[in-house]
N, C-alpha and C positions, 0 to 999 in steps of 0.2 A: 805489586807487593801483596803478601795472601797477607791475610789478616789473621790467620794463624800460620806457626810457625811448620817450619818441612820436617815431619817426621824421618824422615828417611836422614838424614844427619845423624851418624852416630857419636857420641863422646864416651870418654870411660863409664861415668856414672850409668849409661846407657847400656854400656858392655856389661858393667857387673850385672845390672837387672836380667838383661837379657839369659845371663848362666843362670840365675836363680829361680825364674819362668822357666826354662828347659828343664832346669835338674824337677821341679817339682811337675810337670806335666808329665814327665819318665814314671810318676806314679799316680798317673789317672787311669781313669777307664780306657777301653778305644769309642773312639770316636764316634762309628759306626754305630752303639748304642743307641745314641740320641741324635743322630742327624737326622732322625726320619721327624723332630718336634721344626727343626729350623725347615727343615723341607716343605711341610705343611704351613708355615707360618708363610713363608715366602710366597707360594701358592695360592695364598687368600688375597695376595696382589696384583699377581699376576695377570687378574684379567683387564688390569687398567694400561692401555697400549702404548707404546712409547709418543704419540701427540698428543697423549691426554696429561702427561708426566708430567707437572711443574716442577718439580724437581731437576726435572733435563732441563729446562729451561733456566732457573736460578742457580742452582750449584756454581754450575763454570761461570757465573757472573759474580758471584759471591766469591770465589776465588782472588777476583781482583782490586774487592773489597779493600781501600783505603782503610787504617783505622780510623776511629772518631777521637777528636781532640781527650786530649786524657782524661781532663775533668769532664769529660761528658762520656765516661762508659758506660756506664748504666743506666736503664732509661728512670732510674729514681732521681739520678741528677739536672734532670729532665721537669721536675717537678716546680723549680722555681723561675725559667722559663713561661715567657709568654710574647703572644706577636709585638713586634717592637720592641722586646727589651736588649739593654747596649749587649746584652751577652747571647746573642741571636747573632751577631755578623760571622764570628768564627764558625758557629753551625751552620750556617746556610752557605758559608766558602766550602765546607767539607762535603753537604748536602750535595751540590750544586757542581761538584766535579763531575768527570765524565765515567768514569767506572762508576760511583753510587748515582746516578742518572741514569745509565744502564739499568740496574736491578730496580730504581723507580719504577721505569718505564715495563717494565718485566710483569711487576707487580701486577698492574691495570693489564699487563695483556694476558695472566694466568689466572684472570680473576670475573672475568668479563662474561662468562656466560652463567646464566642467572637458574638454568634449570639442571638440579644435581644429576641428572642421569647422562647430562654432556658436558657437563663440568670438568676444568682438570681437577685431577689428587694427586698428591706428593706422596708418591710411590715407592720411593727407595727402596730395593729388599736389604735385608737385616743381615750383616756380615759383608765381610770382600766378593763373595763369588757376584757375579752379577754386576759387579761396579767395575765405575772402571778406575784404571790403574793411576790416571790424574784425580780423581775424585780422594785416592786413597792415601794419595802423596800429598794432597792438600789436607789432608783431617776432618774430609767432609763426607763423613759414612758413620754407620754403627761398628763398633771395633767389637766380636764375641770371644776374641781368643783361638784358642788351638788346644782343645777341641772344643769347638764352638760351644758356648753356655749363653744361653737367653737370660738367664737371671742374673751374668756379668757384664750386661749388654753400657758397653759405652759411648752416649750419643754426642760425638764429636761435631757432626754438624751441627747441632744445636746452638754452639757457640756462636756460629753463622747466623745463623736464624735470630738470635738475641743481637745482632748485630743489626741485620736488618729492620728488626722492631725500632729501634730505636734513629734507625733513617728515618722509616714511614713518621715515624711524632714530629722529628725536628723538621722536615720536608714541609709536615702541616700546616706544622707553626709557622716556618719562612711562607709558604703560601699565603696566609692568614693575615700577616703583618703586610705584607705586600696586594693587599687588599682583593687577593682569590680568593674568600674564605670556603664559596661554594666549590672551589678547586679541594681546599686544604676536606671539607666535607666528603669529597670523592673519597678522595685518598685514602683514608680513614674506613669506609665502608668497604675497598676494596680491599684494603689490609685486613678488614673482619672476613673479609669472604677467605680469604690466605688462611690466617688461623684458626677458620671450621675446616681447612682440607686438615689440619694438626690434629684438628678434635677425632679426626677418624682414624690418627695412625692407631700400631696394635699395643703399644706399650703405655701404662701407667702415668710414667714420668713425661713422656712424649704429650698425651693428653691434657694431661694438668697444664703443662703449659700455654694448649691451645685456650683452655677457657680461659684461663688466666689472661692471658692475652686477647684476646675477645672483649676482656670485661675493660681491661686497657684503655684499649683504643676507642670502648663505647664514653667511658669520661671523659677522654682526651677530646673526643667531638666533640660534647655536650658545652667544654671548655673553653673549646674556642668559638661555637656559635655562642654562649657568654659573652665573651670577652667583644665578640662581635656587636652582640645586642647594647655595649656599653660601652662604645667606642665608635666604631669607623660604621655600624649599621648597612655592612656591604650587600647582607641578608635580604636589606627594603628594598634593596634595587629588584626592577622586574627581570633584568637581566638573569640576574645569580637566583631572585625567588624562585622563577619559574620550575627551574632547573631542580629545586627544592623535593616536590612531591615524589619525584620518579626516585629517588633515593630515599625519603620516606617509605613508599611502597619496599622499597627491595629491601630494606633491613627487617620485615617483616616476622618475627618471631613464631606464627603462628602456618606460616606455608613458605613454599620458596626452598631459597638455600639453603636457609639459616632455618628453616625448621624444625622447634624442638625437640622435638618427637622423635624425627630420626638418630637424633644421638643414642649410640648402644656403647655400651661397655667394652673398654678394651681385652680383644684376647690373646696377647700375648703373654701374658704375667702367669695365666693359669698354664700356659703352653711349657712356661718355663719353670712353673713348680714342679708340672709331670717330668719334664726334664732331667731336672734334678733328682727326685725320685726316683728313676730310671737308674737315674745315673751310679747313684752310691748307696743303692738298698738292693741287696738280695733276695730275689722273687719267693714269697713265701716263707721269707725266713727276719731277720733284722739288718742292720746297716755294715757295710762292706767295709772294714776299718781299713784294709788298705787302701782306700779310695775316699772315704767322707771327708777326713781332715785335712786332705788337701783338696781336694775338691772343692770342699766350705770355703774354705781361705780364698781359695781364686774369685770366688764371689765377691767379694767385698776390698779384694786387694789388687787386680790387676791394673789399677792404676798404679799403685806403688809398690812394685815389684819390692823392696826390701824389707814391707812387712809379713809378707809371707810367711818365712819360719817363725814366725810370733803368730801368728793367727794362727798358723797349723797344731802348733803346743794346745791352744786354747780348743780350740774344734777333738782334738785326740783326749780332751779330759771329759768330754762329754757324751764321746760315741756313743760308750757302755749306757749312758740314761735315756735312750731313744727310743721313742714304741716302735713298735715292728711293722712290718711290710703291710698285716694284714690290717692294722689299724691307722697310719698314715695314709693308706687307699682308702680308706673310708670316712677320715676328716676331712683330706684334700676338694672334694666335690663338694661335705656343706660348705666351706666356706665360701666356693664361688658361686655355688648355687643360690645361695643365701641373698649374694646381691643380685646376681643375675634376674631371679624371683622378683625381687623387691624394687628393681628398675621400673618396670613397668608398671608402680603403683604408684596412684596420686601422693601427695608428700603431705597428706592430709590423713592418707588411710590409717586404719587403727593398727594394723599390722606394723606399721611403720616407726609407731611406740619403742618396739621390742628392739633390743638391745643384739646387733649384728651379731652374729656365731662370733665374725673376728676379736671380737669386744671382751672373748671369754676363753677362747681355747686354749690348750696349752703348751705353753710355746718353750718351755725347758724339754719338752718330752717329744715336741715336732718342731725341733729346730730349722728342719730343713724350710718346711711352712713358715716359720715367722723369720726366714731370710729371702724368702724367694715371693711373698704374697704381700703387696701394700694395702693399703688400708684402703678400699674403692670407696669406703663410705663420703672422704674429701668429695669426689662427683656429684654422689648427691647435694651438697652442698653449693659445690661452684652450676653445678647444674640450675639449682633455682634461681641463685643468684644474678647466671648468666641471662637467662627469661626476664628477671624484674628489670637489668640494667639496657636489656633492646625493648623493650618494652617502651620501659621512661623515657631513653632518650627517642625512641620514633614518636612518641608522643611529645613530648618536651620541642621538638621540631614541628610537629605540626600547630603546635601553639606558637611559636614563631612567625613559620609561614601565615597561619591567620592573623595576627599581629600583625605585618608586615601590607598585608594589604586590605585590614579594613583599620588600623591606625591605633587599634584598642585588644586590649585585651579580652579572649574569650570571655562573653558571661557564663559560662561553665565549661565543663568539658566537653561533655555533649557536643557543642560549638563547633564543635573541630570537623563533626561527619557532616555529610560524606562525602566534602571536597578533598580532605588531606587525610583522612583514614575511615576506610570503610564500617568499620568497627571499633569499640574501646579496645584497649587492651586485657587483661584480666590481671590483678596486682597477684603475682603466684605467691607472695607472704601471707598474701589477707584469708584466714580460713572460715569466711563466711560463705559456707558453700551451700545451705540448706535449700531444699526443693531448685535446684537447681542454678542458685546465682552466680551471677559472674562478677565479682567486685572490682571496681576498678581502680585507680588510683587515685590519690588523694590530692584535690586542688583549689585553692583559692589564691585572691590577690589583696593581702594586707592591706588595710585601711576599710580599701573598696567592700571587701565580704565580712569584715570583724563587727562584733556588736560595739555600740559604742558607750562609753561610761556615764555615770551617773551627771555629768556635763554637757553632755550630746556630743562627746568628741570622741575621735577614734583615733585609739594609740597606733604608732607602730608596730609592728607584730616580732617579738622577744622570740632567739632563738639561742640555744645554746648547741657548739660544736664538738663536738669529741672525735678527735681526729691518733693516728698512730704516736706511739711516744709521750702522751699524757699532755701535749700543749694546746691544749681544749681555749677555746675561748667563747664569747658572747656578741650578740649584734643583734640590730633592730632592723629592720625590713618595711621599706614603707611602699606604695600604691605606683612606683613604677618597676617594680618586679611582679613575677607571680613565684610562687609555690606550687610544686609538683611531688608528693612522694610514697611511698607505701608502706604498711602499718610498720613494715621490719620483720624483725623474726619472729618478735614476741605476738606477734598480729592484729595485736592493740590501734587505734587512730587514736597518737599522744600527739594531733594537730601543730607535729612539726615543732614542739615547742625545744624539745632534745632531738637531738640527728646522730644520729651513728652508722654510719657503713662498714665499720670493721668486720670482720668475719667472728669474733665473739664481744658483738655489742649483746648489753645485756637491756632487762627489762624496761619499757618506760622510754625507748626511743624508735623514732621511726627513719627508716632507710630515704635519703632526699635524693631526688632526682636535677632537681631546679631549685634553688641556682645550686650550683654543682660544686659538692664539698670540696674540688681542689681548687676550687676559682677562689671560694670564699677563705680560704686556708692563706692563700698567697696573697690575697687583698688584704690578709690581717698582716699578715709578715711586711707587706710596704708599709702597711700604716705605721707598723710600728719602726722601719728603719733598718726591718735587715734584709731586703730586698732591694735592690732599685730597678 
């Protein structure tokens, strides 16, 4: 049973769309215009050869994809789950079938080689040609329309893909509870190495997901080696320790796979503004009105064919306000140049101050631009993000594994080289970079490193949490934890006393690595009785 439904079923609702997509494609451009942008985009894949294509390999296994139990479709429902809990047996029946076994198994073997230049990548070219005709009958391709548009690009496998994410968690967890955890640890890592191939597709939306997902599955580990450390201690075994460092090594942020450095910017989005451009502007002159307003529409509406003559009304009142040919060619390039440029600058540099072209342009007078051009500056963002959270947790592990086998807690971090990492990490929040430093993260262990008060005793260490949804709590941390975290955004050492990870924490709090904000989230939820 596919896990999405057969396109290819028609019913009326179907029928009518389908006349209302034909009648308004009878007034687009031809085709031929801009095929040569999809041509080129497809091209810049091309040289990844069909055994290196994880996509050949998961697609038609994803196809046979089981749903996940209702109340677990999202992997946000995911969130109150933990190894052993009574609502783990239905996940690990679903888990544990033989079609999601399959794409497990898939997983580790399109994940498996550690150096990018023999690495697979999930290939897919953009549109039908190329795919094949079960790929398309399952709803597992880029959908662009007729005549193909990059900027209408609908990414149907993705569904798949969100499906799969949310195997790899529940798989981990059942590992974890069943006391693999250095299993459930694999698992996890190799899923990261999956959604760095994401991080290289060519589209916007496609990308965002990969970090996103990266940053996922980096707490989702961090969670269950937790959970691990305060329960079943599968970690101390020399079995499962041993196993430990070579997966320390390989999540390595700084070389390897997962190298940050090689992350570039998606170029499909600017492929697809020229596109459009092309598409419904008159060379040298202004916009082609028997072409823009419906052209526009098809952008934002081919999912739902019956909005169409409603967007097209809307797009036909604003032709007449469009700058011209000569000046639409000459915003188009700052804006991506703009990030382009600024990619390759520390997140420290002064340049970096200044307020993105995008932040300002005008988007009533280049509409085609602020429909077809996302906002790349999110990357920068999830970009640092993604560095502090492989960072933390390859370090966050290697203070385990030392733990594990000398019985105590590192006396610093230091501690940790250079049996289980060659080097610190660098906290990419922290912007103390003067004559050269490299700052690293922030660590102690309550009680053991606090001063102690005017009685010679030393408190527990007070933290407060702020978590999504305003249900923020408190807690005391005493000498059999440690703390690991980095300054945050603000780049302040506010010594963990506030923790925020959200993507707009504000001043005065520091991003926690250990113990890991969803552990502590859902240990406050049992305490108080609405978890079991």
């Amino acid at each position: 049973m596919p896990i999405l439904g057969n396109p290819m079923r028609t019913t009326p609702g179907r029928a009518l769309a389908g006349l209302l997509i034909a009648a308004s494609l009878s007034l687009a451009a031809p085709a031929a215009r801009a095929d040569e942008f999809l041509d080129k985009l497809n091209a810049s894949l091309a040289d990844v050869k069909n055994p290196q294509r994880s996509d050949l390999v998961l697609l038609p296994l994803l196809a046979k994809v089981q749903p996940p139990p209702a109340k677990f479709a999202k992997l946000e429902s995911l969130a109150a789950i933990y190894p052993g809990s009574p609502a783990m047996a239905e996940l690990a029946s679903w888990a544990g079938a033989p079609t999601q076994k399959a794409v497990l198994d898939a997983i580790a073997s399109v994940t498996k080689e550690d150096d990018y230049r023999k690495a697979m990548a999930f290939a897919q070219p953009y549109g039908v040609e190329g795919v094949s005709v079960d790929m398309v009958a399952a709803r597992l391709y880029t959908e662009l329309g007729d005549p193909p548009s990059l900027a209408g690009a609908k990414f149907y496998y993705l569904d798949a893909i969100r499906t799969m994410e949310l195997l790899a968690h529940a798989d981990a967890v059942r590992r974890a509870g069943e006391g693999d955890t250095i299993g459930a640890v694999k698992l996890l890592c190799d899923w990261t190495f999956f959604c760095r191939q994401m991080a290289d597709r060519r589209f916007y939306r496609e990308v965002v997901w990969g970090y996103e997902a990266m940053i996922a599955a980096q707490e989702r580990l961090r969670d269950i080696a937790y959970w691990d450390s305060r329960t079943k201690k599968a970690l101390d075994q020399p079995a499962q320790r041993d196993q430990l460092a070579p997966l320390v090594a390989r999540i390595d942020e700084n070389k390897g796979y997962l190298e940050i450095s090689r992350l570039r910017l998606p170029i499909g989005d600017r492929m697809a503004s020229e596109q459009a451009v092309a598409r419904v502007y008159q060379p040298r002159a202004g916009v082609d009105t028997s072409v823009f307003a419906t052209t526009m529409s098809r952008m934002g509406s081919s999912e739902f064919p019956l909005r169409l003559f409603g967007e097209t009304a809307r797009w036909q009142a604003v032709a007449a306000t469009q700058k011209n040919w000569f000046e639409i060619n000459d915003q188009l390039p700052k804006l991506y140049v703009d990030w382009e440029s600024r990619w390759r600058l520390d997140p420290f540099d002064k340049l970096m101050e200044k307020p993105f072209v995008y932040s300002s342009f005008d988007r009533a007078g280049f509409a085609v631009l602020d429909a077809t051009a996302p906002d790349m500056s999110r990357l920068f963002t999830l970009r640092q993000q993604l560095q502090v959270e492989l960072a933390g947790t390859r370090q966050a592990l290697a203070i385990i594994g030392y733990s594990a086998a000398a019985k105590a807690f590192p006396p610093q971090l230091s501690s940790v080289r250079p049996q289980w990492v060659k080097a610190l990490s660098v906290d990419a929040y922290n912007p103390s970079r003067a004559r050269g430093a490299v700052p690293p993260f922030e660590y102690f262990v309550p009680v053991r490193d606090q001063k102690v008060d005017a009685r010679g005793e030393a408190k527990p260490h007070e933290v407060k949490v702020f978590v999504s949804g305003g249900a923020n709590f408190d807690l005391k941390l005493r000498e059999d934890q440690f703390l690991l975290y980095s300054t945050g955004r603000d780049g302040a050492n506010n010594y963990a006393a506030r923790v925020d990870n959200r993507p707009d924490a504000g001043t005065g709090t520091d991003y926690l690595i250990w113990p890991p904000v969803s552990s502590l989230y859902r240990q406050h939820l049992i305490d108080r009785g609405e978890i079991k």
